[in-house]
N, C-alpha and C positions, 0 to 999 in steps of 0.2 A: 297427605301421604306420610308413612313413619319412616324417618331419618335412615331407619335402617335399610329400610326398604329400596331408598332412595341409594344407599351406598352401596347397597347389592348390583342394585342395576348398571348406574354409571359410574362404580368405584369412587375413590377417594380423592384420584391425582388432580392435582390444581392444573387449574390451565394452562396454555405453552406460554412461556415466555416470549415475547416481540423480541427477535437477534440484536444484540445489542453490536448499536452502529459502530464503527470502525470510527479511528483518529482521522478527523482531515488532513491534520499536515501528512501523517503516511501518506495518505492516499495521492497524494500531491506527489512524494518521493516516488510513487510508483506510478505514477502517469509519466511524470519524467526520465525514469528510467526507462519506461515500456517506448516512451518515442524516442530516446537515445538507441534502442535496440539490447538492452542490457538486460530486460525484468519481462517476463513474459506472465505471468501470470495474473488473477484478476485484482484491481486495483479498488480493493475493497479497505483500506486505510486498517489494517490488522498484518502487524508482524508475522515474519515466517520465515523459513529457513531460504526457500528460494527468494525474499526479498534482501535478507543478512550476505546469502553469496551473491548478489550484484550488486547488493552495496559494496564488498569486499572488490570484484573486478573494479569498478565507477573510483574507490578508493584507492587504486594501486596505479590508474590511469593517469588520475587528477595528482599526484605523488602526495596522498595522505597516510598518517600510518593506516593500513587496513584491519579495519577492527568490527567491521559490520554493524555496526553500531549508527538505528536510526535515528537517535537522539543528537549524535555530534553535529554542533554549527558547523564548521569547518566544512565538512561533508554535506549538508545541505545548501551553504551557499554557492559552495562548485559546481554543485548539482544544478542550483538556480544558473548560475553562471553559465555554463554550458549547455545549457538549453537556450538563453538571450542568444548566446551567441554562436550556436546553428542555425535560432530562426531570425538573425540579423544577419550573417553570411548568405540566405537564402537557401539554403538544405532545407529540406521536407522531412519530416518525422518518420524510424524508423518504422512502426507502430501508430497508429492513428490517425489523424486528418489532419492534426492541426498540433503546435507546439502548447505543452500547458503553462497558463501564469506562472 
């Protein structure tokens, strides 16, 4: 069959892209926040404005400066912190079944 022919029919476009996967450590930051009760949306390890303003609340809680920023250690280990230590107090997750690693 002539190439042309072939392009006529099924055009040019290359095929879809496979979505390219999200950051795990996000995705960790938002499972966390989603059983704190802070982060509602889906916890698909990919930045976003609704993940930055609960970082910002989660950050003005824990007394960091707030800067939304998912990259700060400081703000990830409080995060970690306070999830050990709602599911060692024995509280149930706000969101979820279970507290994440």
């Amino acid at each position: 069959m002539p190439s042309e022919l072939v392009e006529a029919i099924f055009g040019t476009a290359s095929p879809r892209e496979p979505p390219t996967p999200g950051d795990p450590s996000i995705e960790v930051m938002q499972l966390r926040l989603r059983a704190l009760g802070l982060f509602e949306g889906a916890a698909d390890g990919r930045p976003s404005e609704a993940l930055s303003a609960s970082l910002v609340r989660f950050q003005k809680w824990a007394g960091i400066r707030p800067n939304g920023d998912v990259h700060e250690p400081r703000t990830r280990m409080a995060l970690r912190d306070a999830c050990r230590g709602a599911r060692d107090a024995g509280r149930r997750p706000v969101r979820g079944d279970r507290w994440p690693g």
